[in-house]
N, C-alpha and C positions, 0 to 999 in steps of 0.2 A: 598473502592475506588480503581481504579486503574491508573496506572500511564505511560503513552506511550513516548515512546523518539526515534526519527526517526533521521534516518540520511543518507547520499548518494544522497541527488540533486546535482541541477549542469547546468552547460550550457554543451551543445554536438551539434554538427552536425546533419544535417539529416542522416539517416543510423546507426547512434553508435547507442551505449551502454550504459547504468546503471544502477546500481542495488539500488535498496532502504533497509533500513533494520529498521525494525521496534522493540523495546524489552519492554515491560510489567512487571509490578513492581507492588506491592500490595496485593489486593485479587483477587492474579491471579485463584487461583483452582476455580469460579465460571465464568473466562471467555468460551462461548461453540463457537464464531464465531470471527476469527482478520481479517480484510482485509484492503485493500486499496480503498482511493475516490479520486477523483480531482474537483478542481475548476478552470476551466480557466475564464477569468475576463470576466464580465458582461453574463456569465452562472450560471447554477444550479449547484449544487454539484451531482456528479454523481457516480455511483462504478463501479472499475476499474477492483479487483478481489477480493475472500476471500476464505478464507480455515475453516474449522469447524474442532474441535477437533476429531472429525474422520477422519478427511483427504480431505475429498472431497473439491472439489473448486468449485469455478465459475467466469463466467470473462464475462465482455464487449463483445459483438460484436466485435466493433471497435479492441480490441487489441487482438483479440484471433489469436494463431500461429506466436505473437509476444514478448507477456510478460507472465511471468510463475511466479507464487505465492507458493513459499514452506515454511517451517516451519525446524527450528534447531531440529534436533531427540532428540540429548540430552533436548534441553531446548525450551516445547512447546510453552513458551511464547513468543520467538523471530521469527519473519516472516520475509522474502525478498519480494521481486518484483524485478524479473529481467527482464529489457526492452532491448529489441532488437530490431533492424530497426525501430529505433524513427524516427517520422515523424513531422511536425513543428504546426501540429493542437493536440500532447501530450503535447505540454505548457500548464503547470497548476501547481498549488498550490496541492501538493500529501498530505492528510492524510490518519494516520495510524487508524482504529478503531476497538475497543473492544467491541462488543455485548457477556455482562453479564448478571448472575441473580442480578446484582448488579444494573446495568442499562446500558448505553452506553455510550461509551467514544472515543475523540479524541486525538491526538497529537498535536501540535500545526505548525504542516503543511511544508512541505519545496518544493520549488521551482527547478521545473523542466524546463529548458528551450530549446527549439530545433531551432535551428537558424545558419544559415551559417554566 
């Protein structure tokens, strides 16, 4: 199993900043992809960005050249998302997820809100 614990939402203004931070716990050596999803309310859950144990990412349309997805050097289990120039349509419910050989895994989501 593995075990995800997220932290860093929040309410912010249009234009700030936050960072999320996601850390994995368990049978971390069989995770190969962590990334981020959202849910804004009465949508689908969608992906936001994700990073693969080789480094590569990938991101949203929508957020690319605004949120950036890296990884702790020391400790590959822990991932960020840094959001920059939030906009009031990134309100959403962020999960952290872990695609393992083990299976796939969520965090139990924290709330991002963008609102003047």
């Amino acid at each position: 199993q593995v075990q995800l614990v997220e932290s860093g939402g929040g309410l912010v203004q249009p234009g700030g900043s936050l960072r999320l931070s996601c850390a994995a716990s368990g049978r971390i050596f069989s995770i190969y992809v962590m990334g981020w999803y959202r849910q804004a309310p009465g949508k689908q859950r969608e992906l936001v960005a994700d990073v693969s144990v080789g480094g590569s990412t990938n991101y949203a349309d929508s957020v690319k050249g605004r949120f950036t997805i890296s990884r702790d050097n020391a400790k590959n289990t822990v991932v960020y998302l840094q959001m920059n120039s939030l906009k009031p349509e990134d309100t959403a419910v962020y999960y952290c997820n872990a695609a393992s050989a083990m299976g796939n895994y969520w965090g139990q989501g924290t709330q991002v809100t963008v609102s003047s």
